[in-house]
C-alpha positions in Angstrom: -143.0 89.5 1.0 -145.8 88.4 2.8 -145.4 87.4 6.7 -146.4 84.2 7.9 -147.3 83.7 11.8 -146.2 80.5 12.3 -147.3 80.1 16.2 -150.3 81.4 15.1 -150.9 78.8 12.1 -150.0 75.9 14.9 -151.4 77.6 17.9 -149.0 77.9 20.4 -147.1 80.4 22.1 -143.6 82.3 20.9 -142.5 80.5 24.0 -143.8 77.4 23.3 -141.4 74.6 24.0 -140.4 72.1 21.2 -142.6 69.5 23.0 -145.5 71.8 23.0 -145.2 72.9 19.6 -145.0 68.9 18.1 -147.8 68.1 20.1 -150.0 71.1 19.1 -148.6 69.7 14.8 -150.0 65.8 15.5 -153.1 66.8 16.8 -153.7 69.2 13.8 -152.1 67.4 11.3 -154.4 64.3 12.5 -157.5 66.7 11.9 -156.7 68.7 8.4 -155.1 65.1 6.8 -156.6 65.2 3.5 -157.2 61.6 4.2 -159.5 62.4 7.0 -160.3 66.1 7.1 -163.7 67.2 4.9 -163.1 70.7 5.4 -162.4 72.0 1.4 -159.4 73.6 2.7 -158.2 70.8 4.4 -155.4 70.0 2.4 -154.3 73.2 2.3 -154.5 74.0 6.0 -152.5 70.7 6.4 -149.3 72.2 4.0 -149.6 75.0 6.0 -149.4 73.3 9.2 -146.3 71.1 7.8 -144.3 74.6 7.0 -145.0 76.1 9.8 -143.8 72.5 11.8 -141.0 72.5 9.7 -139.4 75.8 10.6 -140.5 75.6 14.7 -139.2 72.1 15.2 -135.9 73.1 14.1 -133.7 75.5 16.2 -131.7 77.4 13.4 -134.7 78.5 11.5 -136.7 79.1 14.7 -134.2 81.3 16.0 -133.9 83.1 12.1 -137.8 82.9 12.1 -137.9 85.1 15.4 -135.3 87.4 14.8 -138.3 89.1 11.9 -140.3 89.8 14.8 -143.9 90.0 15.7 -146.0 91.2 13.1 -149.5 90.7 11.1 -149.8 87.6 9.5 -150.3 88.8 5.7 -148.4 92.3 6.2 -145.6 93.0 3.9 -142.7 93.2 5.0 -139.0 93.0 4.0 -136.4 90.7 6.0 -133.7 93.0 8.0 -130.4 93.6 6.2 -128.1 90.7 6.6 -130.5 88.6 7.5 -130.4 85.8 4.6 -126.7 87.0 4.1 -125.8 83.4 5.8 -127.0 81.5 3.4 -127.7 83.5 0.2 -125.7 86.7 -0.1 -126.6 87.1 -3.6 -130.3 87.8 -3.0 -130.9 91.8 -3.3 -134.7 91.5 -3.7 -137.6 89.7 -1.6 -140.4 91.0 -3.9 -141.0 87.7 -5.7 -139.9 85.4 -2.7 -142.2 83.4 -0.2 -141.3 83.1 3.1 -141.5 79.0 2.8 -139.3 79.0 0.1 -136.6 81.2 2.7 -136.6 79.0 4.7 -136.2 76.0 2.9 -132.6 77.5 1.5 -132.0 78.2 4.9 -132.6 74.9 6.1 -130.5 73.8 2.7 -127.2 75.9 4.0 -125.4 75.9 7.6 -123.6 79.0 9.8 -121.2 78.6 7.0 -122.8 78.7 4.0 -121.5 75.4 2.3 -124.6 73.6 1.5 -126.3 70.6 2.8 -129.1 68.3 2.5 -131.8 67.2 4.9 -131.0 65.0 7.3 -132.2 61.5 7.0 -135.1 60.4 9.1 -136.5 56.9 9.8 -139.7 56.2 9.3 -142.6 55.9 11.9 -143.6 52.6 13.4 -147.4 51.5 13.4 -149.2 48.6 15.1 -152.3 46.9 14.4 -154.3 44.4 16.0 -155.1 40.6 14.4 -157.7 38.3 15.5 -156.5 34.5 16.0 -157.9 32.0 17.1 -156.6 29.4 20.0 -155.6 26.7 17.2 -153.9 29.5 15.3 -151.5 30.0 18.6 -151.4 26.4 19.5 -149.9 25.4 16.2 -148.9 27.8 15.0 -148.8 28.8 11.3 -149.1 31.9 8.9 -152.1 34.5 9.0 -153.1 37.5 6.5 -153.5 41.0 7.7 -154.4 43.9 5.8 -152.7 47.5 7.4 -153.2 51.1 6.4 -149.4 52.4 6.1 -149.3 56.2 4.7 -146.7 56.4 1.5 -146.1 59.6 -0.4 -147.4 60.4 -3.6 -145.1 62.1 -6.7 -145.5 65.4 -5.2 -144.4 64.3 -1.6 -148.0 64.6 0.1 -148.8 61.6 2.6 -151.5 59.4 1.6 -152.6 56.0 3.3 -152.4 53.1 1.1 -153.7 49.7 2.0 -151.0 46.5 1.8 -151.6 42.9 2.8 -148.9 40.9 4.9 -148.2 37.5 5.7 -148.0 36.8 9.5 -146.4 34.1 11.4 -147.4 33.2 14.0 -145.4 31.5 16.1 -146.7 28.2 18.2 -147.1 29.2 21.7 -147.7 32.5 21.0 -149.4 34.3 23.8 -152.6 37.1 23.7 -151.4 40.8 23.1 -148.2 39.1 22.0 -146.5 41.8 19.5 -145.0 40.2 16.4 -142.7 42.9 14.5 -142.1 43.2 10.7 -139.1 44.9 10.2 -139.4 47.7 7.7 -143.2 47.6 7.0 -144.3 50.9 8.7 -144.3 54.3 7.2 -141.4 55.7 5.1 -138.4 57.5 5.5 -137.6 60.8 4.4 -134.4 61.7 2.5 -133.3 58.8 2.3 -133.8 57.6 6.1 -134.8 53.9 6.6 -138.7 52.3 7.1 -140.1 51.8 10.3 -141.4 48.6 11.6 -144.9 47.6 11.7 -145.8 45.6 14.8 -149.1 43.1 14.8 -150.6 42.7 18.7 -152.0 39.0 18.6 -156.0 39.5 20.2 -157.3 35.7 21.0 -160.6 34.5 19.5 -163.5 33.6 22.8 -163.4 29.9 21.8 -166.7 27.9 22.0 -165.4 24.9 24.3 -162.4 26.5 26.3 -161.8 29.1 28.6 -158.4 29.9 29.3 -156.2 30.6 32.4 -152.6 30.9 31.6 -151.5 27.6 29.8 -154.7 25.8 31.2 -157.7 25.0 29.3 -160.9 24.4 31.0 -163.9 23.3 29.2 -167.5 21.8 30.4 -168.4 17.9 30.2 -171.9 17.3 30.0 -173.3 13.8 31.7 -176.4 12.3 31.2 -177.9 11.3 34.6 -176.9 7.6 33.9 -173.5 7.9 33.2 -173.0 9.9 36.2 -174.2 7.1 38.2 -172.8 3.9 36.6 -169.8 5.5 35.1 -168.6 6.4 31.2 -165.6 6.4 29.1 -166.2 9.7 27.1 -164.5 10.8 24.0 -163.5 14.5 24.6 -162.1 16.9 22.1 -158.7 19.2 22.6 -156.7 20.7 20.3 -154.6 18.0 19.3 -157.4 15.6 18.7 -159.7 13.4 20.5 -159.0 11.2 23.4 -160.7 9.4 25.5 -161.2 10.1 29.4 -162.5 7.5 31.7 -165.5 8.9 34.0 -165.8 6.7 37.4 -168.8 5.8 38.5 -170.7 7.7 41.0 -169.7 11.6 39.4 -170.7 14.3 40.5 -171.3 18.0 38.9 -169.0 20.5 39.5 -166.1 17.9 39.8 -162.9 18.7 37.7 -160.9 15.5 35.7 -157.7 16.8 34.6 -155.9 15.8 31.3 -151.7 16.4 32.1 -150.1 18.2 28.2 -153.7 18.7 26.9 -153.8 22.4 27.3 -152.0 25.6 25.3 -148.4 25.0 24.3 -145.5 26.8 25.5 -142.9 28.4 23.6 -140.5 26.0 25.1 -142.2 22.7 24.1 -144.2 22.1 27.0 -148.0 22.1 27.6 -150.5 22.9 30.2 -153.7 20.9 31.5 -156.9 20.5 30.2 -159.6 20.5 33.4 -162.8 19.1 32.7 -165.4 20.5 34.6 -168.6 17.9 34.8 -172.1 19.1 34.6 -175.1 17.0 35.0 -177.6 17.4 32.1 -181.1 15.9 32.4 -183.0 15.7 28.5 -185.4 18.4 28.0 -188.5 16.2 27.0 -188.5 12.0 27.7 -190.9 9.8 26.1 -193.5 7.7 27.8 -191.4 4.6 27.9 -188.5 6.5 29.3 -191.0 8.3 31.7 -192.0 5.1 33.2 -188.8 3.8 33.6 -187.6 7.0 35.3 -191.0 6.6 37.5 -189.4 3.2 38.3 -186.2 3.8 39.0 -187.6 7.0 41.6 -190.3 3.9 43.3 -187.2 1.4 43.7 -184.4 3.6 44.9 -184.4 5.2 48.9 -181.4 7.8 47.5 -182.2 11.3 49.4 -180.4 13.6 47.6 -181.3 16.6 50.4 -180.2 15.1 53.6 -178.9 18.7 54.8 -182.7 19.3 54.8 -183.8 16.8 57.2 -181.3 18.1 59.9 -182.7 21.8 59.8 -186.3 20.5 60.9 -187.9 20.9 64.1 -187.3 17.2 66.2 
């Protein structure tokens, strides 16, 4: 038989803790995946890793492991009498046996040799993230995401397979708001049941509104005239247009507010829409609107800088 040096395949120490020795297996299963490694022998470093994991994770075979010692990985080497005597009495020869396949019976038997099965284990829990937009969470309403959940093929090896779900999403939902499908995630093993697959909400920059809390605040551009004599305005939100009354004499900078017009609660309610005025002049005029602009500037005494005046020298 040819001996395997398990810390060595995962790296760690013979006193590596149980912590230690799972962290050292993610980080090298992640990197020798066959999905992801491009190393040729990728998928075979990656069954060696599993073995290896599969005999230091549990305490029974680790303690069986370490009772054959130190030695060469690749020496030969013959298990001390009674060793497998637990679990397989009738085994005289370890000529044609592999050390994995040792193992595996022992993990198949306990301290008194009835048999037994491998325990069930659920299976693990992924998240992704899903872009909405602020309608989407306002109203609410059903969404398609795509996820990459591993599966196993016919000869147990873990593989990433692409499925599609259907989302909803519920009205009032909030940004980084988790939404959890029940057995979506990865698979269990012997039997064990699915683990969830969660979908973390990430909110769409809308064009119009910026957000704070339940509030929405959005810019309303005035032309220079309905600043001064007044406007009724017809403004958008997300439950459809209304119309908001600008008083005459508006100024930029100055917020109107619009009570229920903002993001919806979970509860029913609503926030506020604020709109935030902002004087815009056009970019080119044409002659007639020149002169009466040229006008308006002759007939009107309006100092719109009276600060100035005070700071200058009496």
């Amino acid at each position: 038989m040819k001996f395997k040096d398990y810390y060595q395949v995962m790296g760690v120490e013979r006193a590596a803790s149980v912590s230690e020795i799972k962290q050292a297996y993610r980080k090298l299963a992640h990197q020798f995946h066959p999905d992801i490694s491009k190393d040729p022998l990728g998928k075979e470093r990656f069954q060696e890793i599993g073995e290896a994991y599969a005999v230091l994770k549990d305490p029974e075979k680790r303690a069986a492991y370490d009772q054959l010692g130190k030695k060469q990985a690749g020496q030969d080497f013959s298990p001390p009498p009674g060793w497998q005597g637990n679990f397989d009495a009738g085994a005289a020869s370890y000529d044609d046996v592999d050390l994995a396949d040792l193992f595996a019976a022992f993990g198949r038997s306990n301290r008194s040799g009835k048999a037994r099965g491998p325990s069930p284990a659920r299976g693990q829990d992924f998240e992704i993230s899903a872009a909405v937009s602020l309608e989407q969470i306002h109203h609410g309403g059903e969404i398609e995401v795509r996820a990459q959940i591993p599966e196993f093929d016919a000869h147990g090896l873990p593989h990433r397979s692409s499925r599609t779900f259907r989302v909803t999403v519920p009205a009032g939902a909030v940004d980084g708001q988790r939404l959890r499908l029940g057995a979506k995630g990865g698979p269990g093993t012997h039997g064990g049941p699915p683990g969830d697959l969660y979908v973390a909400l990430a909110l769409i920059p809308h064009r119009l509104y910026r957000i704070s809390g339940r509030d929405l605040t959005m810019d309303l551009p005035l032309a220079p005239w309905e600043a001064v004599l007044g406007a009724v305005i017809r403004v958008p939100t997300l439950d459809g247009p209304v119309e908001l009354t600008v008083k005459p004499g508006a100024t930029a900078g100055q917020q109107l507010r619009l009570a229920k017009r903002g993001l919806r609660t979970g509860d029913g309610g609503s926030g506020a829409l604020h709109a935030v005025i902002v004087i815009t002049v056009p970019s080119s005029v044409s002659e007639t609107e020149r002169a009466l602009y040229q006008q308006l500037a002759d007939a009107s005494d309006f100092n719109p800088r009276p600060q100035f005046a005070q700071g200058e020298a009496a």
